[in-house]
Every structure is written in C-alpha cells, then in structure tokens.
C-alpha positions as CSV (number, residue, x, y, z in Angstrom):
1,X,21.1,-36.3,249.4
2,X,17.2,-37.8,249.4
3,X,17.0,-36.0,246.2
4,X,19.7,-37.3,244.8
5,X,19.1,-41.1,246.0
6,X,15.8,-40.4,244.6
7,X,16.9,-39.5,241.1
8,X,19.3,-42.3,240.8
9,X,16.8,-44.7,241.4
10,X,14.2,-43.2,239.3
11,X,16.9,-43.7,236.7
12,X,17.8,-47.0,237.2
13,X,14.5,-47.9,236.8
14,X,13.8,-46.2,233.6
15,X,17.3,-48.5,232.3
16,X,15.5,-51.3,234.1
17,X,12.8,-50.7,231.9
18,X,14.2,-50.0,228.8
19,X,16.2,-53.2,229.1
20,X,13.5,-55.3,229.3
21,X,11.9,-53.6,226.5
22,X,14.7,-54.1,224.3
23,X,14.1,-57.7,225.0
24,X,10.7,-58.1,224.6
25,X,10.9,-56.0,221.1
26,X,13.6,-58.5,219.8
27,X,11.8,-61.4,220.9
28,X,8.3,-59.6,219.5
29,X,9.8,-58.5,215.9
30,X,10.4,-62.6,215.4
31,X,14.1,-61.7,214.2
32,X,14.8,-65.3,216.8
33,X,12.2,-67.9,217.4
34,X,12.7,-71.2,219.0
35,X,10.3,-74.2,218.8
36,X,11.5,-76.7,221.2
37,X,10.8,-80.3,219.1
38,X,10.5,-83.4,221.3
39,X,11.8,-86.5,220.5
40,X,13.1,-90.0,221.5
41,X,16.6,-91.0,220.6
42,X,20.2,-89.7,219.1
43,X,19.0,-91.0,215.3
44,X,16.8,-87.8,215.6
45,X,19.7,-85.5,215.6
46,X,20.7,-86.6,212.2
47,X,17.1,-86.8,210.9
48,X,16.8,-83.0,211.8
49,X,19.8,-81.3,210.9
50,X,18.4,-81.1,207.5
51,X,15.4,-79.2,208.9
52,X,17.6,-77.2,211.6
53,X,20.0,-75.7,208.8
54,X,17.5,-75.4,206.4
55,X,15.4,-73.0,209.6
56,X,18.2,-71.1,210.6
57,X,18.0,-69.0,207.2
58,X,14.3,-68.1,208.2
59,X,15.1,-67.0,211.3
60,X,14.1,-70.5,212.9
61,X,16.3,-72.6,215.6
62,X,15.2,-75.9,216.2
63,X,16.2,-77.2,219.6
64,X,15.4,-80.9,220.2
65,X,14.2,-82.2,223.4
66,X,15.4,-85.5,224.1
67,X,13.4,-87.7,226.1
68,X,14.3,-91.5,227.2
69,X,10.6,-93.0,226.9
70,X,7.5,-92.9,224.9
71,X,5.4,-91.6,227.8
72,X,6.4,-88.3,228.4
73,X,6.9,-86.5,225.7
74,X,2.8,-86.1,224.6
75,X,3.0,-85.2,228.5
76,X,5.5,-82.4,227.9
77,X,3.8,-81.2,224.6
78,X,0.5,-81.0,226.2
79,X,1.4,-79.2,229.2
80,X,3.5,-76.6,227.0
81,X,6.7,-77.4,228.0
82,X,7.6,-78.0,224.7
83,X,5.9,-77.0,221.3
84,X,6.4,-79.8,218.9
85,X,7.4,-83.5,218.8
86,X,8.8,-86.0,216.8
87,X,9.0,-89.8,217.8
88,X,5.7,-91.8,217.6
89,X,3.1,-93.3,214.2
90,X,-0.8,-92.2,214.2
91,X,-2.1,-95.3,216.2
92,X,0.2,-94.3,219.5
93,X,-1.2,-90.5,219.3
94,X,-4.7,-91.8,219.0
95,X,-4.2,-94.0,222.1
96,X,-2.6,-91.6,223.8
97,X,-5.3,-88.9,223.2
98,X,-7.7,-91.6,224.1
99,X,-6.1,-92.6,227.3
100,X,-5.2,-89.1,228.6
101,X,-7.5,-86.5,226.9
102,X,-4.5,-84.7,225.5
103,X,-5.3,-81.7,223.9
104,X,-2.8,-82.3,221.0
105,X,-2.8,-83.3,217.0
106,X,-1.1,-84.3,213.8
107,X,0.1,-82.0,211.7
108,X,2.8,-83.9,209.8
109,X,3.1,-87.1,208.5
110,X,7.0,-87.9,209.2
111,X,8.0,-91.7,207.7
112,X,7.5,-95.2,208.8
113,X,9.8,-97.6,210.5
114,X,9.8,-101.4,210.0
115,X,9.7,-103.1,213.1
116,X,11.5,-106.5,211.8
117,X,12.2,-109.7,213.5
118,X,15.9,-110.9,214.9
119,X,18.3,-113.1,216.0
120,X,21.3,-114.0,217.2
121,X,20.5,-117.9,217.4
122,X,18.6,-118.5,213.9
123,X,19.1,-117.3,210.5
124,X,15.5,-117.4,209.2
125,X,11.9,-118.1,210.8
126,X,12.3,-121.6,209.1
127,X,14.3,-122.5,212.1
128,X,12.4,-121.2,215.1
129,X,11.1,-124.7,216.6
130,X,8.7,-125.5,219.5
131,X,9.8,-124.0,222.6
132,X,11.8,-121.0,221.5
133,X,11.2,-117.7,222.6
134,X,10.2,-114.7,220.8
135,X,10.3,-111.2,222.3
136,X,8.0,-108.3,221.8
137,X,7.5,-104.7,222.9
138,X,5.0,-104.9,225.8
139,X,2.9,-101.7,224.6
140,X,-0.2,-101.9,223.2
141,X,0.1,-100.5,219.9
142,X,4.1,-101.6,219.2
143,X,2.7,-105.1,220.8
144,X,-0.1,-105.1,218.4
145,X,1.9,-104.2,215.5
146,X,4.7,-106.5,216.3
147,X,1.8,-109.7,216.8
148,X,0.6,-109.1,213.0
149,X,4.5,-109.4,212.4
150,X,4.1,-113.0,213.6
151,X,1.1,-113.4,211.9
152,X,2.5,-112.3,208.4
153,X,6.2,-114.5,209.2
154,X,3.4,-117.6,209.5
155,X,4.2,-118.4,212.8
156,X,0.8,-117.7,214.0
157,X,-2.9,-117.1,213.4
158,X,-4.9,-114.4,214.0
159,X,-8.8,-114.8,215.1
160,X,-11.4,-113.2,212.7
161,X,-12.4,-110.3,215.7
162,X,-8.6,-109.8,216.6
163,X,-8.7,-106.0,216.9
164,X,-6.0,-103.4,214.6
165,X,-4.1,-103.9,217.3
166,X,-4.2,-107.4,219.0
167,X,-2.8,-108.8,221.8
168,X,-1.7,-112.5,222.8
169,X,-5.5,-113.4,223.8
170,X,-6.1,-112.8,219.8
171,X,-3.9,-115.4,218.7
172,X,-5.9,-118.6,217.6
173,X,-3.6,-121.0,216.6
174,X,0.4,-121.2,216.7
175,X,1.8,-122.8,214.0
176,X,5.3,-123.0,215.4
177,X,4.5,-123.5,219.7
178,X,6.6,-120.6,220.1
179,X,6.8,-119.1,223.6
180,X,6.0,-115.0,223.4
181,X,7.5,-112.5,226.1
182,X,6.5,-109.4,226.2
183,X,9.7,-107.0,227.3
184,X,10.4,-103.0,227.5
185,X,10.8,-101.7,223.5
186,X,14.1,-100.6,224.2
187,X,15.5,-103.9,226.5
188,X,14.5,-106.4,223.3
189,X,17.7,-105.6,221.9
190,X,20.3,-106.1,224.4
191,X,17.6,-108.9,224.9
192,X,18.5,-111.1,221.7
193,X,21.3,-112.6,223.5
194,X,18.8,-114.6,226.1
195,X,16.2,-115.2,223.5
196,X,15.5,-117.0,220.2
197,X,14.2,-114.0,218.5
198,X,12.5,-110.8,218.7
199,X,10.9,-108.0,217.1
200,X,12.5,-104.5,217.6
201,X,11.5,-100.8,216.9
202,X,13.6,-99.4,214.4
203,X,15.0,-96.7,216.1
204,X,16.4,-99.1,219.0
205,X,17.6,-101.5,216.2
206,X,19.5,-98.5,214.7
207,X,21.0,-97.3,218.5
208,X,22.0,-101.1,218.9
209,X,23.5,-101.7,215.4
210,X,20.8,-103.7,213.9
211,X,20.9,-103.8,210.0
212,X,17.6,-104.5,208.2
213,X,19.3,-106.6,205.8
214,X,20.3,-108.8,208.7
215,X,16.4,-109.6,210.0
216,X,15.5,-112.9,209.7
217,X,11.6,-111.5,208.7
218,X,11.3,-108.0,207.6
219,X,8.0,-106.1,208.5
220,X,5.5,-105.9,205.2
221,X,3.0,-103.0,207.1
222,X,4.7,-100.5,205.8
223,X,1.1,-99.1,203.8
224,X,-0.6,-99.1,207.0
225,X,-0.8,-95.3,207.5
226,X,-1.9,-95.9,210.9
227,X,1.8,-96.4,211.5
228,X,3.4,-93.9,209.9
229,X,5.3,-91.6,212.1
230,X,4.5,-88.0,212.6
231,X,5.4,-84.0,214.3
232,X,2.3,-82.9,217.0
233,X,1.3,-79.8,218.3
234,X,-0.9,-78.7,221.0
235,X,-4.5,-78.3,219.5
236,X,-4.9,-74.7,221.4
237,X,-1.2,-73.3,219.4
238,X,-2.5,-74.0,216.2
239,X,-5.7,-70.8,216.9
240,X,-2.2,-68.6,217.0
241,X,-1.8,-67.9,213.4
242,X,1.9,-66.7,214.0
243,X,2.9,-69.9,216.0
244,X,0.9,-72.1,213.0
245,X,3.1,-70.3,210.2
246,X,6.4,-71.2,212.2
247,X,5.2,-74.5,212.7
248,X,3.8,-75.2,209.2
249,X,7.4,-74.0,208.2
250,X,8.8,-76.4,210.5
251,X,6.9,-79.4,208.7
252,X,7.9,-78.3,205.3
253,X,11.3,-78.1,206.2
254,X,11.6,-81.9,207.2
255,X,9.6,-82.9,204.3
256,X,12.5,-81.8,202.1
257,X,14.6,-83.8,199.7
258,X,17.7,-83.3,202.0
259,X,16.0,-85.1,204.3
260,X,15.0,-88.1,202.0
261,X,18.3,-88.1,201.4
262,X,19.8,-88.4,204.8
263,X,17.4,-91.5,204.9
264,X,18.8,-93.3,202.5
265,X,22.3,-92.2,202.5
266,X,23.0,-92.4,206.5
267,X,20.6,-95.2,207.2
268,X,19.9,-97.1,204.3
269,X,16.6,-96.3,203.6
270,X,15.3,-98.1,206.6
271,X,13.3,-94.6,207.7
272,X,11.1,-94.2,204.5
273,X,9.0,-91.2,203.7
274,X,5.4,-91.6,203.6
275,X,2.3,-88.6,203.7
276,X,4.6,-86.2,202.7
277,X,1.6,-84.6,200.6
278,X,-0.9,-84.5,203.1
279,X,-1.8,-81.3,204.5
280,X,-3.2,-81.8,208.1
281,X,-2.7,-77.7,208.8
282,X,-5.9,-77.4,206.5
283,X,-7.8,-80.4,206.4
C-alpha cells in the first residue's frame, strides 16, 4: 500500500510538473503576450482600439488600465505593475521624474490636446468683466499651461522671468480684474455652472460634452512639444530587447492612419497627431 501511495504521488507530481511546463512554454514561445497600457479616461478605449485590433494579428493584446487621476499611474508604471501608459504631455513626465525619481521614459510621442476656455455665462472673452471668475486646473504644469491660455486670450500679462510653466505670482498685470480659482482638472467642468469661465483638459471636456467649436478662446500652444502627449515605459524594460520589440510594436501601432482617423472622425479632430516621426526607441 506505501508503495503504491508512493507511486501515485510521484505521479502526480510529474503531471504537476508537466502542467506548469506547458504553461511556462506557451507563455515563453510569445504565441500570447500582454502589455498592460495605463491610462486616464473612457476616450482611451476608442483611441486604442485601433492599436488593439491592429496587435491582436501579431500575437499582441492590449489591456488598458484605467486609472481615475494623474498621480498614480507613473506610480503603477514605475513599480511594474503595469508596462506602458498613455495619459499625460512631456512637461508632466519631466516633473514627475523630477519630483519622484521615477525610473521611467518617453518612447512615443501620442497627440496634443487643446486645453480651451468655457462658459456657460459668456459667449466670448469680450464679455468677461471685473469681478468674474475664471477656473483653472490647480496642477503645476496644466496650471501653467492653462495661465499662458489667459495670457494669449489678453486677459492678462505675463512678467518677463515667468517660468514655462507659471503660476498666479507670475502674473503682472490683469487686463480684465478677473478673479482666478484654482480647482481639481476634472471638477472645472461640472464647475462652469458656478463660475464665469474656465479652462478644461480636453479629455474632461470630451467626458462632459464639451465641443471645441463651442469655447469662447481656443488654446494656440498646440506647437509647444513640451505638451504633446505621449506612451512611457520603465527605463530598466527597455535593456530587454524582447519586451523593447513588443513595445516599439505597440507605438507603431497607435501611430497608424486608423488611428488619425478615429481622431477626426469620432472626435472631430480635437486629439491631433504630433511627433509621430520621432524615434525615441533609438535616439
């Protein structure tokens, strides 16, 4: 009977084995590979399916990782948790980086966003008047970008030493006495209704219905590559040549004409391509 025992448990570890084997080959012959893509928003899952279907032929699946803020997702990427992500320009990453000592990079240039000025009280900046209110995300780099909005709409000036991205203290003169307030990114739009005006990431303006053509002052940065948007990856992935090939495959993949097209076609051109022929994988 101990012989017996013995045998069928030497046996069932032998299956054990092999079973795990036959995982570990599949997984090692590359016949399925994930790369788990973070980003920030539903717009995303339109912005990818392009890429996704495109992958899938290559033996590729996507899977995007929604997140609900701007913080955690470098977080996630840096600690592994997920291998790529999609939601932020070059100036955030660089702060980020700065502030944190993230181990992550660039490696493709995405699009840029306008971040455009609204309202539900005025129809153009000519009739903001002394006193009114004008929101802006409280971040430093959307904050900064969303001040030389201001500065560009004429409603303020800028001092000579204002740095790229300024903040309220940098503001010389107001040409309109408008009063600023500095709210979440993604509270200014439910926000319009208790303010005059205010300037909204274009992503949230898309969730909330927001049509470009409907801003009273549309953003004119869009040259600035400092905001284009972008895909990182953890710095210490890209010395595996296997996991750089997926992911330079998942770059070209969004920088395709099918997803220029879902730009224009879905959300009328208000994501616009930009870097597209930049290689960062080789710089």
């Amino acid at each position: 009977m101990r012989i017996k025992r013995f045998i069928t448990l030497a046996l069932a570890g032998v299956l054990s084995v092999a079973a795990l084997a036959g995982c570990g080959s599949k997984e090692e012959s590359g016949k399925v590979t994930t790369v788990k893509v973070g980003v920030v928003g539903s717009l995303y899952e339109d912005l990818w399916k392009p890429a996704q279907d495109k992958l899938k032929s290559e033996g590729i699946t996507v899977e995007l990782v929604q997140f609900s803020d701007y913080v955690t997702p470098n977080n996630a990427l840096n600690a592994g948790e997920i291998d790529l992500n999609s939601f932020q320009h070059r100036i955030y990453l660089e702060s980020e980086i700065k502030n944190y000592n993230y181990k992550i990079q660039n490696v493709g240039n995405t699009f840029i966003i306008p971040l455009n000025l609204y309202s539900n009280k005025v129809k153009s900046v000519s009739e903001l008047k002394d006193g009114d209110t004008v929101a802006i995300p409280n971040d430093v780099t959307n904050g900064g970008r969303a001040i030389k909005v201001l500065r560009d709409a004429g409603l303020i000036t800028l001092k000579d030493d204002a740095n790229f991205s300024p903040t309220v203290a940098d503001i010389e003169s107001y040409k309109v006495n408008i009063k600023i307030e500095e709210l979440a990114a993604n509270t200014i739009p439910s926000a319009l209704a208790d303010v005059t005006a205010g300037i909204v990431n274009g992503n949230y303006a898309l969730d909330f219905g927001l049509k470009t053509e409907n801003a009273i002052f549309k953003d004119t940065s869009l040259s600035e590559s400092q905001y284009w948007n972008l895909i990182a990856a953890r710095t210490e992935d890209l010395q595996n040549p296997e996991k750089k090939a997926v992911y330079e495959k998942v770059v070209k993949a969004f920088q395709s004409q099918e997803t220029e097209d879902v730009f224009n076609n879905k959300f009328g051109g208000y994501f616009i391509k930009e870097g597209w022929d930049e290689d960062l994988f080789n710089k």
